[in-house]
Biopython code that builds the backbone (N, CA, C, O; Angstrom):
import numpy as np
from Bio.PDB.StructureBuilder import StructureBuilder

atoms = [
    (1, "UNK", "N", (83.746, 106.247, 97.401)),
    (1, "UNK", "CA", (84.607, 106.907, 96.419)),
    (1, "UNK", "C", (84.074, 108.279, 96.047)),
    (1, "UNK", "O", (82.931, 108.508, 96.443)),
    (2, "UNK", "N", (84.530, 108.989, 95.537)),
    (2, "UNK", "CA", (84.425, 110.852, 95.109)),
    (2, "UNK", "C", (83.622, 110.215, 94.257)),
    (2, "UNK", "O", (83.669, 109.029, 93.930)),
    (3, "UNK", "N", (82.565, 111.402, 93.762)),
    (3, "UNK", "CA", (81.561, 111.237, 93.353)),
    (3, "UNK", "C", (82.069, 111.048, 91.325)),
    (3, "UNK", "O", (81.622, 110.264, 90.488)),
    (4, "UNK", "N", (83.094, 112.105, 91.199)),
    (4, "UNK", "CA", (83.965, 112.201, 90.163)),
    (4, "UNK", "C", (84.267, 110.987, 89.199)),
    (4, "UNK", "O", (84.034, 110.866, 87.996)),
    (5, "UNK", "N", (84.988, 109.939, 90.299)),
    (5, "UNK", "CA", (85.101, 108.884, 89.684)),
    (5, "UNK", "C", (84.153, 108.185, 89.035)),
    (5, "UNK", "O", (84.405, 107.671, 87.945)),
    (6, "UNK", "N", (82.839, 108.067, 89.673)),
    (6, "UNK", "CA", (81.602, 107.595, 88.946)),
    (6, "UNK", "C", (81.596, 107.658, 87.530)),
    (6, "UNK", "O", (80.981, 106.815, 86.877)),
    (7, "UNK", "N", (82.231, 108.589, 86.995)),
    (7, "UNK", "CA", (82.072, 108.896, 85.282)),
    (7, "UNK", "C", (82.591, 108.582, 84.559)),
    (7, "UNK", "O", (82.383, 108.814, 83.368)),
    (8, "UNK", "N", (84.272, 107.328, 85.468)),
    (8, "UNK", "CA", (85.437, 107.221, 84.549)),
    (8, "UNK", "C", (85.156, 105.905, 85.259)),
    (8, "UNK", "O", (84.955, 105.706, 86.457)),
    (9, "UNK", "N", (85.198, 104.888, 84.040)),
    (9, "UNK", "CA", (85.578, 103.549, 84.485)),
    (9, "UNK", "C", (86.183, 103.073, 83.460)),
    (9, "UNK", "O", (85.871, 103.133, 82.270)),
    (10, "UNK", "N", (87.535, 102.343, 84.245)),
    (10, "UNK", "CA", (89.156, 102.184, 83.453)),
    (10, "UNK", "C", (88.763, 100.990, 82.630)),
    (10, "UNK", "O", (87.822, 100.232, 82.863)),
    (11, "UNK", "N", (89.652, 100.928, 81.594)),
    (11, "UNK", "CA", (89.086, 99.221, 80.565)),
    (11, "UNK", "C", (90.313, 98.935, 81.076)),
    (11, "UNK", "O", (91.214, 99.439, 81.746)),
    (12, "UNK", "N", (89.911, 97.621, 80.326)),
    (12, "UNK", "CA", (91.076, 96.524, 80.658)),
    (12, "UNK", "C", (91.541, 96.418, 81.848)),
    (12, "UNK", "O", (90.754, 96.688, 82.756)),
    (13, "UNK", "N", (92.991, 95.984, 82.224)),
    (13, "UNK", "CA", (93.523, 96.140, 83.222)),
    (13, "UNK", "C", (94.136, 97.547, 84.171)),
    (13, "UNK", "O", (95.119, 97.695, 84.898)),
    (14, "UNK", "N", (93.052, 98.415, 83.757)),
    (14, "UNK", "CA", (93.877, 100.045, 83.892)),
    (14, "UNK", "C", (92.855, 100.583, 85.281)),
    (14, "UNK", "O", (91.665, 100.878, 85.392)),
    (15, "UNK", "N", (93.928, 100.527, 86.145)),
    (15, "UNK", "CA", (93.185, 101.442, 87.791)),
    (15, "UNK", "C", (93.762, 102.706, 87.780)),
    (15, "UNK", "O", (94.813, 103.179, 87.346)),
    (16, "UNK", "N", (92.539, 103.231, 88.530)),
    (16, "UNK", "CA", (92.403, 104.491, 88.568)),
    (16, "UNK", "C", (92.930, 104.997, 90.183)),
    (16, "UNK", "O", (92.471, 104.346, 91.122)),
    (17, "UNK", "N", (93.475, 105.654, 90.360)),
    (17, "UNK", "CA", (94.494, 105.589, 91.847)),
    (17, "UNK", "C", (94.412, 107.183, 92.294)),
    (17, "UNK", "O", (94.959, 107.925, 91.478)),
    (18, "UNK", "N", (93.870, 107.792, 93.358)),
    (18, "UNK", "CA", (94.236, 108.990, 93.661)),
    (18, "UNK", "C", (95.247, 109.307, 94.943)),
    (18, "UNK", "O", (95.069, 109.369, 96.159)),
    (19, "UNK", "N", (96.361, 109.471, 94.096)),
    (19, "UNK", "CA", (97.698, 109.896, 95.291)),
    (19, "UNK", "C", (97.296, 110.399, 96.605)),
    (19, "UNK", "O", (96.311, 111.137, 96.650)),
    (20, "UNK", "N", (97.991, 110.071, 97.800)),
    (20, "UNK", "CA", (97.896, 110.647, 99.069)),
    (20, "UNK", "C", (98.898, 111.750, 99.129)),
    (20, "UNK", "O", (100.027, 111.574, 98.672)),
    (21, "UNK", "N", (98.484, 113.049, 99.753)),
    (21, "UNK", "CA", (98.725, 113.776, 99.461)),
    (21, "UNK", "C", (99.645, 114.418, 101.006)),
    (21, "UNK", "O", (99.290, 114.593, 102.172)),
    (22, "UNK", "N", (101.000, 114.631, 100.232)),
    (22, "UNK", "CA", (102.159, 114.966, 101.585)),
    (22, "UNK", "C", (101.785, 116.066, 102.493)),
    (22, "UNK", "O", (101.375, 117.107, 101.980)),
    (23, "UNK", "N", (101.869, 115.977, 103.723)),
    (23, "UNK", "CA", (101.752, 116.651, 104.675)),
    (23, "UNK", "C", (102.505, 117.839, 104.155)),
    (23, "UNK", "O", (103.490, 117.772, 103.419)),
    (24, "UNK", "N", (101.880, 119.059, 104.660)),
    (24, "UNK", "CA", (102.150, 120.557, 104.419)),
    (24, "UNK", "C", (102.469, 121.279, 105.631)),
    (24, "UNK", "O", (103.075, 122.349, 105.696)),
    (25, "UNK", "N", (101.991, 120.575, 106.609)),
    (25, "UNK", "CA", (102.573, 120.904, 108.104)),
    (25, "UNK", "C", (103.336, 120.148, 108.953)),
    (25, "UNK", "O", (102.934, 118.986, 108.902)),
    (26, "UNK", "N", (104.061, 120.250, 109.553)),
    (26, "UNK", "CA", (104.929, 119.227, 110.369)),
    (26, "UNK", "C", (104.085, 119.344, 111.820)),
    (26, "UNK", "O", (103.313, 120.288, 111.985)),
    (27, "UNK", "N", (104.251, 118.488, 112.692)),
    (27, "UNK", "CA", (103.578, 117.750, 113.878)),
    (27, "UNK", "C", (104.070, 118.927, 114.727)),
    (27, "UNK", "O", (103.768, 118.559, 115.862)),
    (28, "UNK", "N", (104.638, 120.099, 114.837)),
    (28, "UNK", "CA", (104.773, 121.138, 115.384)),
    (28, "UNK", "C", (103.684, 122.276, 115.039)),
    (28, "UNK", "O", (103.393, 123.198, 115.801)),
    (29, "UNK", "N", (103.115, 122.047, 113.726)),
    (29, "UNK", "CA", (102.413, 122.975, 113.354)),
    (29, "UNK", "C", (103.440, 124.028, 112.088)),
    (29, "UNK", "O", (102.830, 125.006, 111.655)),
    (30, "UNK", "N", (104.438, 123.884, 111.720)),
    (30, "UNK", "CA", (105.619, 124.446, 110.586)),
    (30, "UNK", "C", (105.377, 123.964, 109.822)),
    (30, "UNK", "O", (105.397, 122.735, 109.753)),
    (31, "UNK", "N", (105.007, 124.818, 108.820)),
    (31, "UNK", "CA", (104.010, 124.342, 107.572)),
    (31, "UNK", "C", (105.570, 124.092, 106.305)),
    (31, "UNK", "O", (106.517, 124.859, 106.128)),
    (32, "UNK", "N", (105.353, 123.074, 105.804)),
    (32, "UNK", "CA", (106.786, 122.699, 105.010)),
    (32, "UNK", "C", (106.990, 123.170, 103.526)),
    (32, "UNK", "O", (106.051, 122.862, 102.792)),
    (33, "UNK", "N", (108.076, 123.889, 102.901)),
    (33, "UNK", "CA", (107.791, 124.383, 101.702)),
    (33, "UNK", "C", (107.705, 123.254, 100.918)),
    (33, "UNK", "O", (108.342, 122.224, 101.138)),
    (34, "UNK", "N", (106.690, 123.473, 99.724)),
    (34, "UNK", "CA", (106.452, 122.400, 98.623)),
    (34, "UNK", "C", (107.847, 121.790, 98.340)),
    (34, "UNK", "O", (108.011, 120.625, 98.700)),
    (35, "UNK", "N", (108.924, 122.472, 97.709)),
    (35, "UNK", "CA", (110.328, 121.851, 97.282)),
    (35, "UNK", "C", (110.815, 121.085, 99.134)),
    (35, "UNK", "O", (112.009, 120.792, 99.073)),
    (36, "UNK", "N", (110.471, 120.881, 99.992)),
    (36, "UNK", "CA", (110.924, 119.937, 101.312)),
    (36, "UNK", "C", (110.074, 119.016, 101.494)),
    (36, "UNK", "O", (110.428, 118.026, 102.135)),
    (37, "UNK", "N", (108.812, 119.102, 101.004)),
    (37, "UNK", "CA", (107.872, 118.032, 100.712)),
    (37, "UNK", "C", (108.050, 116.508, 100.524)),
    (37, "UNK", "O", (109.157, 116.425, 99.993)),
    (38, "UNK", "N", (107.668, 115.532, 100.640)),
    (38, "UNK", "CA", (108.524, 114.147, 100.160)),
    (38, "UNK", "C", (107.364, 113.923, 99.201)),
    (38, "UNK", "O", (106.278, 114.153, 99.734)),
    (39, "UNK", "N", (107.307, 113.587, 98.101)),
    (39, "UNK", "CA", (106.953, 113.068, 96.840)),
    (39, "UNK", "C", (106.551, 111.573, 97.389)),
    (39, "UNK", "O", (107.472, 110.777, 97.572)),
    (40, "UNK", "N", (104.966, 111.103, 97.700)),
    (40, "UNK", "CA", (104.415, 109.915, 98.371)),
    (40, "UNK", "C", (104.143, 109.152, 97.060)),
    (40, "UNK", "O", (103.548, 109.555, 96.061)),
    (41, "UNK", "N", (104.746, 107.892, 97.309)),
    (41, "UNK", "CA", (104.137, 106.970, 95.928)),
    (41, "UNK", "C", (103.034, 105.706, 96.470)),
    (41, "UNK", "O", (102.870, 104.562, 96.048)),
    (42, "UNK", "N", (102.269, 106.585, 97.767)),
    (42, "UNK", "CA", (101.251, 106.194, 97.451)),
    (42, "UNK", "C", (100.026, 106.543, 97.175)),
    (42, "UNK", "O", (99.936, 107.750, 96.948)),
    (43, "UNK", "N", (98.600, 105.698, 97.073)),
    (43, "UNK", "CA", (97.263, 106.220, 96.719)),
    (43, "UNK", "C", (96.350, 105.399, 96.916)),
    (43, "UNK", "O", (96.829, 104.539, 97.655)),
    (44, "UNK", "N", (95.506, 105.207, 96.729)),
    (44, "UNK", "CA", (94.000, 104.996, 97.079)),
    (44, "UNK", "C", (93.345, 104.347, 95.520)),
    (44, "UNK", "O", (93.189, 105.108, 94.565)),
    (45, "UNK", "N", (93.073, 103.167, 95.451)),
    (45, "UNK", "CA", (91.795, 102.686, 94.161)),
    (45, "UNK", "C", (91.191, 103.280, 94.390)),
    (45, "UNK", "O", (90.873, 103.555, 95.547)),
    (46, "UNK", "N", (90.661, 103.854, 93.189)),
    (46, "UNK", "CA", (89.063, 104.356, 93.450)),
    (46, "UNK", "C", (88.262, 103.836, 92.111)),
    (46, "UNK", "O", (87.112, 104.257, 91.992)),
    (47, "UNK", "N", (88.756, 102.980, 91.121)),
    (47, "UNK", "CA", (88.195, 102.362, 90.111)),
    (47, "UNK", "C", (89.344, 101.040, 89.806)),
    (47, "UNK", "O", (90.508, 100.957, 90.196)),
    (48, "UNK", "N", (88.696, 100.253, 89.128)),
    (48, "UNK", "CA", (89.756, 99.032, 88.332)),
    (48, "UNK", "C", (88.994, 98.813, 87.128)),
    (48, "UNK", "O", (87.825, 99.199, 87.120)),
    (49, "UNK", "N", (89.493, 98.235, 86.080)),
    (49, "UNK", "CA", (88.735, 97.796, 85.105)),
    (49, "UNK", "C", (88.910, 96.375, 85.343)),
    (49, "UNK", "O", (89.804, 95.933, 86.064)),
    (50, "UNK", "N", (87.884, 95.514, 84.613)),
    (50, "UNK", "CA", (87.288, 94.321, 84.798)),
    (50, "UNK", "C", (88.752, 93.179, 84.306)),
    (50, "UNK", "O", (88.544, 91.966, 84.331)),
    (51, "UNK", "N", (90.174, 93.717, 83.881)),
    (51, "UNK", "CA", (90.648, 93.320, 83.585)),
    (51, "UNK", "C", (91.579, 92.471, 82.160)),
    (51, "UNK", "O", (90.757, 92.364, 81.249)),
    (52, "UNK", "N", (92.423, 92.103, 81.885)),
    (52, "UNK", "CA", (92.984, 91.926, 80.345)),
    (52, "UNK", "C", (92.814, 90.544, 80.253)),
    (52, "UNK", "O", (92.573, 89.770, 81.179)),
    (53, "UNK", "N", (92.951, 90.299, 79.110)),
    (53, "UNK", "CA", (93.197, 88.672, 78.579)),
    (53, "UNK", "C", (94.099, 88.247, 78.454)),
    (53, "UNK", "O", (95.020, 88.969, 78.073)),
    (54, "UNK", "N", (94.358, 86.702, 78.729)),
    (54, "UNK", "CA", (95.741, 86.231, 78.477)),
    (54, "UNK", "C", (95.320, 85.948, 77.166)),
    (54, "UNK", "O", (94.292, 86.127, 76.512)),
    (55, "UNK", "N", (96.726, 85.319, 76.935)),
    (55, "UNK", "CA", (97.331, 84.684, 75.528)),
    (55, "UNK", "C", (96.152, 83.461, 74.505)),
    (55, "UNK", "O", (95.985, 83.341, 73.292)),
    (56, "UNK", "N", (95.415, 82.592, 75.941)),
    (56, "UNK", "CA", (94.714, 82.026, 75.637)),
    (56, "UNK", "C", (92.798, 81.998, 75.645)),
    (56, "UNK", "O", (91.957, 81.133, 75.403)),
    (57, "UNK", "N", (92.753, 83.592, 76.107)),
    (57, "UNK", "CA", (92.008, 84.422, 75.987)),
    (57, "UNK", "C", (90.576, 84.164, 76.856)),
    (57, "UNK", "O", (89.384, 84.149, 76.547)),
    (58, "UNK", "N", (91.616, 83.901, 78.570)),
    (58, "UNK", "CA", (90.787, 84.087, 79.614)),
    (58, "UNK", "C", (91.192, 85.431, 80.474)),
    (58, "UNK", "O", (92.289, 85.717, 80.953)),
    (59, "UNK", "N", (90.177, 86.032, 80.507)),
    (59, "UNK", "CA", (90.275, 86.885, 81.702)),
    (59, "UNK", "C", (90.960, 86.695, 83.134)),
    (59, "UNK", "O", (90.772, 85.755, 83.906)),
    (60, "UNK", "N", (91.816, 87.823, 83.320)),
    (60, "UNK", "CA", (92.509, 88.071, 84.262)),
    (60, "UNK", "C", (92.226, 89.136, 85.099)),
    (60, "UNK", "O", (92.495, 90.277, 84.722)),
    (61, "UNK", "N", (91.573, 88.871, 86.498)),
    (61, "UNK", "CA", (91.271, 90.486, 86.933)),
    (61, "UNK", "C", (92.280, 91.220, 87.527)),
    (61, "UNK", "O", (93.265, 90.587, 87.907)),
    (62, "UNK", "N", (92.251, 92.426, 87.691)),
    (62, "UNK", "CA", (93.613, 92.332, 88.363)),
    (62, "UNK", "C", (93.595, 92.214, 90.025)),
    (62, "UNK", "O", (92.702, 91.845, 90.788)),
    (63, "UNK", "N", (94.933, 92.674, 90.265)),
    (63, "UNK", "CA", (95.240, 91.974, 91.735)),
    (63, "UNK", "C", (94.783, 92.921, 92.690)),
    (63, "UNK", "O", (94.715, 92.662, 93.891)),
    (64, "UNK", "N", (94.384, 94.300, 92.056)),
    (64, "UNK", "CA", (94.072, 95.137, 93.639)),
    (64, "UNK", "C", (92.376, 95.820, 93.047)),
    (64, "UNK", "O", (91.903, 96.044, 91.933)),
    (65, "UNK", "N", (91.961, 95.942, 94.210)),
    (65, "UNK", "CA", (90.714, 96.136, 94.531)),
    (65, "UNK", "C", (90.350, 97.885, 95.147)),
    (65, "UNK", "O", (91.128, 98.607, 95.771)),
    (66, "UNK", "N", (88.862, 98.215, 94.698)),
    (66, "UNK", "CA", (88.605, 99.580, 95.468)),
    (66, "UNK", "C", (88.779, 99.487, 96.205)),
    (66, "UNK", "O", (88.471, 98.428, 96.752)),
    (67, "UNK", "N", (89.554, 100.685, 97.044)),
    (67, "UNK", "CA", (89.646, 100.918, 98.414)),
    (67, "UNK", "C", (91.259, 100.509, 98.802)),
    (67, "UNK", "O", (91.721, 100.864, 99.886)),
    (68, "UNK", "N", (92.196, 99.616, 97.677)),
    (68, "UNK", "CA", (93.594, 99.294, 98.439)),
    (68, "UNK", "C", (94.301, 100.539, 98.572)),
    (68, "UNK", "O", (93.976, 101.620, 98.081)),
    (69, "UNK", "N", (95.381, 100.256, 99.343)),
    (69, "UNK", "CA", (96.230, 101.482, 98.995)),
    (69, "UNK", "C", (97.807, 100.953, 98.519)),
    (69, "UNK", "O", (98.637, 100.278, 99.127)),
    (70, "UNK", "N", (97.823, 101.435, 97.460)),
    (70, "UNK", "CA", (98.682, 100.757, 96.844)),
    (70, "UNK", "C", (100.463, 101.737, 96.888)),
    (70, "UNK", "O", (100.467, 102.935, 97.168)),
    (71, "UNK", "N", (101.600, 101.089, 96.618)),
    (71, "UNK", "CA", (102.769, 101.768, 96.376)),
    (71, "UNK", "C", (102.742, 101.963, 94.730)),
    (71, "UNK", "O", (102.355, 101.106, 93.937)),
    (72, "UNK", "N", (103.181, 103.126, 94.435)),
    (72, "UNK", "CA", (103.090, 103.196, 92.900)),
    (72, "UNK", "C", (104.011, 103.828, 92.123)),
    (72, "UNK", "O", (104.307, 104.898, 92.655)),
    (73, "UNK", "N", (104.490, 103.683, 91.291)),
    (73, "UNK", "CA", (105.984, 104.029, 90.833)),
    (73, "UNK", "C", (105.987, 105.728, 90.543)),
    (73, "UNK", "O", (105.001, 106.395, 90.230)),
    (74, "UNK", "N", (107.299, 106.192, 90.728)),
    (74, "UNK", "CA", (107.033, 107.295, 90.859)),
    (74, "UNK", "C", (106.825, 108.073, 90.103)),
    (74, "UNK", "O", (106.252, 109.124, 90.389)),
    (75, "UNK", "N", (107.440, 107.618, 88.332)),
    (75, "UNK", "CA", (107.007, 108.068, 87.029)),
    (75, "UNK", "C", (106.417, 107.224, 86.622)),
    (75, "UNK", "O", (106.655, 106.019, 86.704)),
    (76, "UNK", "N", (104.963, 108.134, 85.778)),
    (76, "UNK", "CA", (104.527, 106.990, 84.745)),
    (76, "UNK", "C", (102.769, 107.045, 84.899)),
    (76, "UNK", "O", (102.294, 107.860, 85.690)),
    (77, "UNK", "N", (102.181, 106.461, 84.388)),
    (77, "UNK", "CA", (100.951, 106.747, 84.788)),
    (77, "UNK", "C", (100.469, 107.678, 83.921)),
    (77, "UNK", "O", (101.350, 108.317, 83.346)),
    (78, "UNK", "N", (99.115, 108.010, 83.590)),
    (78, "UNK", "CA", (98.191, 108.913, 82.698)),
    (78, "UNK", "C", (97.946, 109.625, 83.469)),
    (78, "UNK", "O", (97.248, 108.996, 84.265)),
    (79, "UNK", "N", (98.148, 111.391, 84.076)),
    (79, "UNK", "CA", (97.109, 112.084, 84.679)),
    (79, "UNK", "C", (95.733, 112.564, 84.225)),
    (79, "UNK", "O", (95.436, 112.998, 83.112)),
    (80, "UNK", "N", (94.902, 112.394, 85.358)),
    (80, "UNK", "CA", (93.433, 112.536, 84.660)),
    (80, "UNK", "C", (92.946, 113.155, 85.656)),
    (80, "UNK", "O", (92.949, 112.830, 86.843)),
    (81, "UNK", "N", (92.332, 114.476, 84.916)),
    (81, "UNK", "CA", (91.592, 115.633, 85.979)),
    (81, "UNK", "C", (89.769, 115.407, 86.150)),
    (81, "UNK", "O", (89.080, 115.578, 85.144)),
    (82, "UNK", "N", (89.321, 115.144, 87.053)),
    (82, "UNK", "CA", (87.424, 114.615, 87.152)),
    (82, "UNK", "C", (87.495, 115.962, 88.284)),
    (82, "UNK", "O", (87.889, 116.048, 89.447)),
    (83, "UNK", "N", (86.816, 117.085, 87.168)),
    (83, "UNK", "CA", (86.066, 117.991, 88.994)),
    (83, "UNK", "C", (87.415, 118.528, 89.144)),
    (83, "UNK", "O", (88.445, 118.548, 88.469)),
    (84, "UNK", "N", (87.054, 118.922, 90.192)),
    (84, "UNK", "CA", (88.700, 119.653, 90.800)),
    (84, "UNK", "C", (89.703, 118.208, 91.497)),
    (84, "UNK", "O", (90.696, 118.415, 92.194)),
    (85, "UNK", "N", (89.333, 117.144, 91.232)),
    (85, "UNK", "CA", (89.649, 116.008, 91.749)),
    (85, "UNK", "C", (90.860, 115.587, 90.846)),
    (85, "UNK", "O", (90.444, 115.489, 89.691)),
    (86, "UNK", "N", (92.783, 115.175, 90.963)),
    (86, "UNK", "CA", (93.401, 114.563, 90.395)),
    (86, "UNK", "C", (93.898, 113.477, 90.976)),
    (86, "UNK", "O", (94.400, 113.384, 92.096)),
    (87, "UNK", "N", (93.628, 112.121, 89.638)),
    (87, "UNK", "CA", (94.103, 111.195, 89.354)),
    (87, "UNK", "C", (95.113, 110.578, 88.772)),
    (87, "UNK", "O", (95.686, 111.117, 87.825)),
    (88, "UNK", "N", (95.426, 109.566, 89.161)),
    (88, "UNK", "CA", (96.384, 108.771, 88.251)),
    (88, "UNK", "C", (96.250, 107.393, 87.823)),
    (88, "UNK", "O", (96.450, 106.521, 88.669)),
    (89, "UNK", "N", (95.883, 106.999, 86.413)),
    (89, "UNK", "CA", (95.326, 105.777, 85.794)),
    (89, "UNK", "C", (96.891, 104.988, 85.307)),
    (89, "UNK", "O", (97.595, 105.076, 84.301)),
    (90, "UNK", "N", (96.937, 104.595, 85.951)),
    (90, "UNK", "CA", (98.119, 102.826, 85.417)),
    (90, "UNK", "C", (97.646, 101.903, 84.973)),
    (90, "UNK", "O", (96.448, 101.758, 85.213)),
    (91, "UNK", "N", (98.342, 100.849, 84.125)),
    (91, "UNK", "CA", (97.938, 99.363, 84.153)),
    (91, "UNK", "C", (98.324, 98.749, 84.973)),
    (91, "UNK", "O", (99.521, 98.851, 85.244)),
    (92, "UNK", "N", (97.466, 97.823, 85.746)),
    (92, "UNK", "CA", (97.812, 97.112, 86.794)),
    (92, "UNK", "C", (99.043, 96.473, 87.228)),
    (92, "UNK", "O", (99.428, 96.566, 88.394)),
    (93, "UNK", "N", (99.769, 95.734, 86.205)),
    (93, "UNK", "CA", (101.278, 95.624, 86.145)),
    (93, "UNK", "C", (102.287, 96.401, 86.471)),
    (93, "UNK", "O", (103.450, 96.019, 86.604)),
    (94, "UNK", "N", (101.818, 97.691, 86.633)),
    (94, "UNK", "CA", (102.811, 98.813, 86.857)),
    (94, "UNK", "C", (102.318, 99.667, 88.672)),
    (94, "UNK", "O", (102.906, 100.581, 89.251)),
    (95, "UNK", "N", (101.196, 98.974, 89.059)),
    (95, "UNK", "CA", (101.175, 99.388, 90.331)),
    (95, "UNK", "C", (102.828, 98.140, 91.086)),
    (95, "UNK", "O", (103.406, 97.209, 90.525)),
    (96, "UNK", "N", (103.015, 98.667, 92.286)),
    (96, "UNK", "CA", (104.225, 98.214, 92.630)),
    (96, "UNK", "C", (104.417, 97.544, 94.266)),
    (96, "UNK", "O", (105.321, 97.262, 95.053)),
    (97, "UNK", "N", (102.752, 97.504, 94.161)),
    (97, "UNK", "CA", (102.408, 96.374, 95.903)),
    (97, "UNK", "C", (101.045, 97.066, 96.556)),
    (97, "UNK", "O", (100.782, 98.268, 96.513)),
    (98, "UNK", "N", (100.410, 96.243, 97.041)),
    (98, "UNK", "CA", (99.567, 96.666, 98.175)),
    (98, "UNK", "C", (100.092, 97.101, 99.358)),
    (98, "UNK", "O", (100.954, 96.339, 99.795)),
    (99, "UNK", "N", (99.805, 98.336, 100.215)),
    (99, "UNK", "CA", (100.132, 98.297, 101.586)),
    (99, "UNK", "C", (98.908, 97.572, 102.617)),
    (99, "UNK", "O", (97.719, 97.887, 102.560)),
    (100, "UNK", "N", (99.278, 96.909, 103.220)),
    (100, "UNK", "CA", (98.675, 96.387, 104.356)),
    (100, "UNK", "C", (98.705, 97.234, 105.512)),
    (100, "UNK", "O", (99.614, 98.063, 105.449)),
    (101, "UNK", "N", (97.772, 97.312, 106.888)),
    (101, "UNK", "CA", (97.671, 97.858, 108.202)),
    (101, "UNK", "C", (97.997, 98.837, 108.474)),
    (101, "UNK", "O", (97.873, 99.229, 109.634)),
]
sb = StructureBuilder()
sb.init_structure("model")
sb.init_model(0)
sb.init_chain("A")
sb.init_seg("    ")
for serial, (resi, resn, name, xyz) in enumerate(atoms, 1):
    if name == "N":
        sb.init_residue(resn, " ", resi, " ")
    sb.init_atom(name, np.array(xyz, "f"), 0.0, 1.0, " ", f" {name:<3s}", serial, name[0])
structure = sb.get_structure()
């Protein structure tokens, strides 16, 4: 993980996710203007917190782990600047799937 993240570790159920970032060139080498860009809803864990409590006040961790890459909704989320490095912190409930392979 970026060295950045080291300094922020999320409470509760709140991961820390850094967006993948849309291609700026097309496979020709035609570099694409920002407004033709596609807006990617996905990203990368790079922190989780240890998780929330239920009702009956056992711990729940959550479901994704450093390193997933997750789908993530397209509004919403806390932005958080570490370094020249930007993030995006959700509660786990509001990430919207793991991608697999």
């Amino acid at each position: 993980p970026p060295m950045a993240t080291r300094k922020l570790i999320p409470l509760l159920d709140r991961v820390l996710v850094q967006r993948v970032l849309p291609q700026q060139k097309s496979l020709g080498g035609v570099i694409i203007p920002e407004s033709a860009q596609s807006k990617l809803n996905e990203g990368t864990v790079v922190a989780v917190g240890p998780g929330a409590k239920d009702k009956n006040g056992n711990l729940q961790p959550p479901s994704v782990a450093v390193g997933d890459t997750v789908l993530m909704p397209e509004y919403g989320g806390n932005n958080v600047k570490l370094g020249e490095e930007e993030f995006t912190l959700f509660r786990a409930d509001d990430i919207l799937g793991v991608l697999k392979g």
